[in-house]
SEKOL-423752 format. One record per residue: z, y, x of N, C-alpha, C, O in turn; residue in one letter. Coordinates in pm, whole numbers, plus 50000, padded with zeros to 5 digits. Each point is the difference from the previous one (the first is absolute). Example, Ala and Ser with C-alpha at 12.3 -4.5 7.8 and 13.67 -1.06 7.14 Angstrom:
BEGIN
{site {50780,49431,51319},{50000,50119,49911},{50000,50120,50090},{50066,49998,50104},"A"}
{site {49862,50107,49861},{50006,50119,50082},{50073,50109,49923},{50017,50111,50051},"S"}
% end
This chain:
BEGIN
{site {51434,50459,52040},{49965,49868,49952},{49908,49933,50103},{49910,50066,50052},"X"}
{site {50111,49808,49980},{49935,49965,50074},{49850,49950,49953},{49983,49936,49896},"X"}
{site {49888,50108,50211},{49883,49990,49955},{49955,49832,49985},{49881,49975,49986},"X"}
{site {50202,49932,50017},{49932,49855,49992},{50065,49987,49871},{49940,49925,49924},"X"}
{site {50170,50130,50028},{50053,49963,49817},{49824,50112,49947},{49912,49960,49925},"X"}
{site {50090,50113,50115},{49902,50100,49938},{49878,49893,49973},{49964,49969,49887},"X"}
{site {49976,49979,50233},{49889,49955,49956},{50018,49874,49934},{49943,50004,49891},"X"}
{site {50110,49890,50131},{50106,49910,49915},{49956,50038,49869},{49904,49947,49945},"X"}
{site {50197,50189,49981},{49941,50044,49894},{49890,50017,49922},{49972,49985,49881},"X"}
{site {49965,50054,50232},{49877,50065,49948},{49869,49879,50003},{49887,50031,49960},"X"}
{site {50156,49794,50105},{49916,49944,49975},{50067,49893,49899},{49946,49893,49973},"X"}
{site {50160,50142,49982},{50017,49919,49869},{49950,50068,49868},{49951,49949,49899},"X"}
{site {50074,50162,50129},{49900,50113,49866},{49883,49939,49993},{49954,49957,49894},"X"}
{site {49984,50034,50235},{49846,49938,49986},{49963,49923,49911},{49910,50001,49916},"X"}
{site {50226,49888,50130},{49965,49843,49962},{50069,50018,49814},{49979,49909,49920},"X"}
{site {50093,50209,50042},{49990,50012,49861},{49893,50057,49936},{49957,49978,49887},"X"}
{site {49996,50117,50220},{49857,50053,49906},{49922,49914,50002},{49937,50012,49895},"X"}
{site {49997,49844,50199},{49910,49937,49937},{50052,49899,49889},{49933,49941,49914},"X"}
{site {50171,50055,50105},{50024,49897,49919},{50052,50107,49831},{50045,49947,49898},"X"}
{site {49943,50129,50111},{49984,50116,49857},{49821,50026,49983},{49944,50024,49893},"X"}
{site {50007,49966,50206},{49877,50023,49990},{49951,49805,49953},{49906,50011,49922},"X"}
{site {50113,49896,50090},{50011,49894,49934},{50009,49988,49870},{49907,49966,49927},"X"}
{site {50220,50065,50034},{50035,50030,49867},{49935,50096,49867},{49993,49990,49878},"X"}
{site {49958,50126,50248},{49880,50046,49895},{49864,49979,49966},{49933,50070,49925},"X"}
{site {50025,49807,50148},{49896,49946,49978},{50011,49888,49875},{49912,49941,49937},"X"}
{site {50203,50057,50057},{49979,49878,49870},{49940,50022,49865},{49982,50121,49987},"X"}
{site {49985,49823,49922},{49938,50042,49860},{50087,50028,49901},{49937,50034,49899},"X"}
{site {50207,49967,50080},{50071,50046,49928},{50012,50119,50035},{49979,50039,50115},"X"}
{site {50068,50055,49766},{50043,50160,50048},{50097,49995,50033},{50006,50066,50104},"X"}
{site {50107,49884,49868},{50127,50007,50005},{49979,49954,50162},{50014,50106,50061},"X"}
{site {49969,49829,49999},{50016,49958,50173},{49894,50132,50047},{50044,50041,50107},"X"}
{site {49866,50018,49863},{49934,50123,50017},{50115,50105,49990},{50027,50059,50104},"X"}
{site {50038,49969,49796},{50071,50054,50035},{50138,50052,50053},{50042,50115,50020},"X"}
{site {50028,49729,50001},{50109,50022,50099},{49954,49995,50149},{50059,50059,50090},"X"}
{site {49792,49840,49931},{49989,50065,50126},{49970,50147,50048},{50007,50047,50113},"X"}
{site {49961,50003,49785},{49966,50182,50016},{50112,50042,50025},{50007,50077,50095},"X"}
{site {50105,49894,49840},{50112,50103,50044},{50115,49930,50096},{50110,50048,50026},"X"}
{site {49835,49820,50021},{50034,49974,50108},{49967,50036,50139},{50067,49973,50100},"X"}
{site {49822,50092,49893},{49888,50044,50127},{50065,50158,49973},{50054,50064,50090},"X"}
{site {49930,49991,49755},{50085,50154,50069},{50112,50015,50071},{50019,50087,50085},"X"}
{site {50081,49802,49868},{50138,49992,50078},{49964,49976,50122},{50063,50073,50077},"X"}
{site {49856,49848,49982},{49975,49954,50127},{49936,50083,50114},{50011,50008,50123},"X"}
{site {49910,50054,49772},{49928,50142,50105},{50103,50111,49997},{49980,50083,50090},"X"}
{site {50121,49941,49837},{50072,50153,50030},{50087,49954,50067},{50060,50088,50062},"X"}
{site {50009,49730,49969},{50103,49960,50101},{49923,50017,50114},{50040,50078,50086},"X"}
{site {49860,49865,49928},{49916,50029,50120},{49920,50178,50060},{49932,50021,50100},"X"}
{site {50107,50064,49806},{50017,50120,50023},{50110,50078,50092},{50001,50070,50101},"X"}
{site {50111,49866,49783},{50115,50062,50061},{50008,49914,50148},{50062,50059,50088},"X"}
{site {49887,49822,49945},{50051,49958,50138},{49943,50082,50067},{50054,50052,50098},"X"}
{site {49819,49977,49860},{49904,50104,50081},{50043,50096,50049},{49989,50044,50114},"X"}
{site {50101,50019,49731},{50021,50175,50063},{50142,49976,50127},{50042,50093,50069},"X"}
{site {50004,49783,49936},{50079,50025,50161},{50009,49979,50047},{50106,49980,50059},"X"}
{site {49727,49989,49988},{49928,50008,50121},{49948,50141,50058},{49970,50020,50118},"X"}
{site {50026,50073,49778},{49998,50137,50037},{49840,50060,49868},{49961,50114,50023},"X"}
{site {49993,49839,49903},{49947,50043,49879},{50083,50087,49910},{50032,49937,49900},"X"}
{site {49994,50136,50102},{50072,50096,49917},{49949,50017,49835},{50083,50009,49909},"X"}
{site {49769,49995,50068},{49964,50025,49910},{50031,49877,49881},{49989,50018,49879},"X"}
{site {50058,49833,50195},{49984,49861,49933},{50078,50005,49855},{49965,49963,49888},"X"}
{site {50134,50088,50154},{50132,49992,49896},{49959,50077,49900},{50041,49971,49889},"X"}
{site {49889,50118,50121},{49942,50078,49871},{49903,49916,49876},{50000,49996,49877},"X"}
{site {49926,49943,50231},{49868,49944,49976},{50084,49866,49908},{49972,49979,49882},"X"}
{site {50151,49921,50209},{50044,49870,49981},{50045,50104,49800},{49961,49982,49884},"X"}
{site {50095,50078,50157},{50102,50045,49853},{49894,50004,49895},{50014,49905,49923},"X"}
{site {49863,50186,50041},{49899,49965,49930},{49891,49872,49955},{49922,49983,49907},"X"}
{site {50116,49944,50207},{49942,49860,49985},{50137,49935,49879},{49971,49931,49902},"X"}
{site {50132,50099,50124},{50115,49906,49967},{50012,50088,49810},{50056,49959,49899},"X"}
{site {49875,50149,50124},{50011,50042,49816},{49868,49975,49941},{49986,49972,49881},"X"}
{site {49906,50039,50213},{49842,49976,49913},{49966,49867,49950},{49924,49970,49908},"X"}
{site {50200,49901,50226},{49954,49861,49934},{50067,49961,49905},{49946,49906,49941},"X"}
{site {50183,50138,50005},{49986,49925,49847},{49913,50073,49937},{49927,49927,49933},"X"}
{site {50038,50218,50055},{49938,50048,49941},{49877,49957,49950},{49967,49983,49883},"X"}
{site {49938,49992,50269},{49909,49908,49972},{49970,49835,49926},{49903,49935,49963},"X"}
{site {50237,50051,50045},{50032,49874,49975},{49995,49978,49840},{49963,49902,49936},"X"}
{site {50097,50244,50014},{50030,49943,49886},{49871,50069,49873},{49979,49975,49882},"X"}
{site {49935,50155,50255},{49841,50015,49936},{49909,49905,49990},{49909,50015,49919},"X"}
{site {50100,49875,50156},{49961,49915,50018},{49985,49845,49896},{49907,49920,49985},"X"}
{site {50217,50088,49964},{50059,49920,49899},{49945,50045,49895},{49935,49920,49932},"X"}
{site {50073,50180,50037},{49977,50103,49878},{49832,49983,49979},{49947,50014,49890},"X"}
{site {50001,49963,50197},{49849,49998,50023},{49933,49897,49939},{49898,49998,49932},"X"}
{site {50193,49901,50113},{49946,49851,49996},{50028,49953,49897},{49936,49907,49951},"X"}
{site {50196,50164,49975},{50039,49973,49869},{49882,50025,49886},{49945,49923,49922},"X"}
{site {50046,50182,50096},{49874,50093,49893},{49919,49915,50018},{49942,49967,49897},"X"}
{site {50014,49955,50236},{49854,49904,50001},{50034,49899,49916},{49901,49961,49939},"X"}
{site {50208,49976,50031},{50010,49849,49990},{49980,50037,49866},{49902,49947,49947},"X"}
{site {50177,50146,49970},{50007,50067,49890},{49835,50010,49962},{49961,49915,49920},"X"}
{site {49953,50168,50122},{49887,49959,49958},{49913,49889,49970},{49940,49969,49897},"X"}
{site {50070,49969,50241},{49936,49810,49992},{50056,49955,49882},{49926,49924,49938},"X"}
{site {50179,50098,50010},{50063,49898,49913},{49923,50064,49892},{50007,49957,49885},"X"}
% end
C-alpha cells in the first residue's frame, strides 16, 4: 500500500476524532454518547492502519477497543439512566 494513501488515512481519522471529540462535549447524553462510540470506531481504524505499518500488537488492542465500546456505551447509558431516575 502506498505510504501517502496511509497517511491520507490516518489524517482524516484525526479530523474524525476531533470532530467526535466535539460531539462529546455537548450537554446532551445522547451526542455524549454517539460521540464515544464514534472515537472507539475511530481509534481501532486508526489501529489497524497502524498495525501495517509494522505494529503487530495493534490488531489485538484495535479488536478490544471495537467490543469494550458499545460495552461502555451501553454501561454508560445504564448509568445515566438510574441518575435521571433518581432526580425525578
Amino acid at each position: 500500500m502506498n505510504i501517502y494513501v496511509l497517511y491520507f488515512v490516518m489524517f482524516a481519522l484525526l479530523v474524525g476524532a476531533l470532530s467526535s471529540l466535539k460531539l462529546c462535549f455537548h450537554k446532551n447524553t445522547s451526542n455524549v454518547l454517539i460521540g464515544e462510540g464514534l472515537m472507539a470506531i475511530i481509534i481501532a481504524t486508526f489501529l489497524i492502519v497502524i498495525s501495517k505499518l509494522g505494529v503487530s500488537f495493534a490488531e489485538t488492542v484495535a479488536l478490544f477497543i471495537l467490543v469494550a465500546g458499545p460495552v461502555g456505551t451501553i454501561a454508560f447509558s445504564k448509568v445515566m439512566r438510574k441518575n435521571t431516575e433518581v432526580i425525578e
